[in-house]
N, C-alpha and C positions, 0 to 999 in steps of 0.2 A: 617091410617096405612102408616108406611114409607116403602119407595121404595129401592130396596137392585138392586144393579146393579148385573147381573149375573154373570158379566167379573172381578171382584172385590172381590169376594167369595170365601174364602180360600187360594186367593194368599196373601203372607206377601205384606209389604206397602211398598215402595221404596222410598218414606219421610225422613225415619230416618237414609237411610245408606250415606254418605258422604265420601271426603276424595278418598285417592290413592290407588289404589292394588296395590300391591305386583311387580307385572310386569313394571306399568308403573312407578315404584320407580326405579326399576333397568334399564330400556331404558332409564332414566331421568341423570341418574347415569353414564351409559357408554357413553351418550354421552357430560359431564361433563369431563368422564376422557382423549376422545377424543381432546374436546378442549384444556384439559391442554397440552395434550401431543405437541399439535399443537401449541401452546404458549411458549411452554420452546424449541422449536424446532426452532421457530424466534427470540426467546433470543439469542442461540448459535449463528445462521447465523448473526446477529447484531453483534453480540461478534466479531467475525472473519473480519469481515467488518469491524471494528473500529481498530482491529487490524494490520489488510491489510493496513488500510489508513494512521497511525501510521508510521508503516515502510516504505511506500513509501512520507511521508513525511519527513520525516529522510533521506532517502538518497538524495533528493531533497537537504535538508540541507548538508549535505556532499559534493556533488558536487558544487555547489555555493561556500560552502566555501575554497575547492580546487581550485577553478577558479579564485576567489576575492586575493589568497593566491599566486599562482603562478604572478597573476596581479600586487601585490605588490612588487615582485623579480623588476617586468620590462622584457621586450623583451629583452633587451637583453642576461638576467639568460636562455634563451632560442631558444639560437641561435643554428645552427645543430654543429656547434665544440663542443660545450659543450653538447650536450645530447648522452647517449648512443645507437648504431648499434648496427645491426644483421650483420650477417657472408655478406648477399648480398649489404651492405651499407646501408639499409633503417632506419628509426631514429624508434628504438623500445618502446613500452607504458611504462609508469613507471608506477609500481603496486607500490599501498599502503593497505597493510594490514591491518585486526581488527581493524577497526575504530569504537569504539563501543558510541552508544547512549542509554543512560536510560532516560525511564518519570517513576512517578508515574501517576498513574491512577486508574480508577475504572469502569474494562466495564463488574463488576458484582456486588454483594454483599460488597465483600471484597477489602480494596484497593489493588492494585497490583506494583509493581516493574515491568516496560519492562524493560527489554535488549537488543536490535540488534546489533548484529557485521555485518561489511559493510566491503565488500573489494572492492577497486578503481581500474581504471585502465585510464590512461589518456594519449589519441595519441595527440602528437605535430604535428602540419603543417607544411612541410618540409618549409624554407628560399623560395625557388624558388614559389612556390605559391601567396606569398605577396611580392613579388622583384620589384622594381621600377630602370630601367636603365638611369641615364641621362650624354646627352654627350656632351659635345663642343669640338670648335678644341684644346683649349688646354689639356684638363683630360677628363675621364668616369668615373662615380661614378656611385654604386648601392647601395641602400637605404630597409631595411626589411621592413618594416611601419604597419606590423600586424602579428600575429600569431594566428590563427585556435586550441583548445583546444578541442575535443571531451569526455567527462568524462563518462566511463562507471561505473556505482554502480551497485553492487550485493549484495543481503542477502538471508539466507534461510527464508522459510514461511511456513511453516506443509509440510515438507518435499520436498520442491520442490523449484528449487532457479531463486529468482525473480530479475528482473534488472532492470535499467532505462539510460537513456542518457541524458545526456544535455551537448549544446552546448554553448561555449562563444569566441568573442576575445578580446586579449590580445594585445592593439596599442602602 
């Protein structure tokens, strides 16, 4: 005679049932859509960063090339006669407008077209700063022998406007 286990009697078999319910399909699910969300949320922050970095390499290049540019005038395209005052005598910044740079690029799916417009501003070093006086008894001469360039670059960036500096001289 076979032996029937008492605890076994009348309960269904739990052998044959496999597989997911219903519940942990959809905990499996939300925290799937969680990840994504979390995923396309450091795609954008990437995006933006590559962007940032973009424009502030751009005007990196702006400035340099302003610097290299006025370089090539020579010191003396840059002497305080020739640059324009303010009302109290001091040598005023020359602004340069809409300097714009385009790349193409691709910091998504599709290629993209940038565009930055940059506007400059660059303070000259008064003469007196890099003045050199030499004197014997018969003449005094004084000599400029550098100019101080400070180049200020601005652009807008998601509404809010970013700048940089760089410094050169000009001997």
């Amino acid at each position: 005679m076979a032996m029937v286990n008492k605890y076994s009697v009348g309960k269904p078999s739990t052998r044959g049932k496999r597989g997911f319910g219903i519940v942990e399909v959809l905990i499996a699910a939300a925290v799937l859509g969680f990840l994504y969300m979390a995923l396309l949320h450091l795609q954008g922050g990437n995006r933006d960063a590559l962007l940032r970095i973009r424009g502030r390499d751009g005007a990196t290049e702006v400035a340099q090339n302003l610097i290299d540019s006025l370089g090539a005038l020579g010191l003396a395209s840059l002497s305080d006669d020739k640059l324009a005052k303010d009302a109290a005598g001091h040598i005023k910044p020359i602004e340069i407008n809409n300097i714009e740079r385009t790349w193409q690029g691709q910091p998504g799916a599709v290629t993209n077209t940038m565009k930055v417009v940059y506007d400059a501003e660059i303070t000259v070093s008064p003469d007196a700063d890099y003045m050199v006086q030499n004197s014997t008894l018969l003449q005094s001469a004084s000599h400029v022998y550098a100019k101080r360039l400070d180049v200020k670059v601005s652009w807008q960036f998601k509404n809010s406007t970013q700048s940089i500096t760089v410094s050169g001289v000009i001997r």
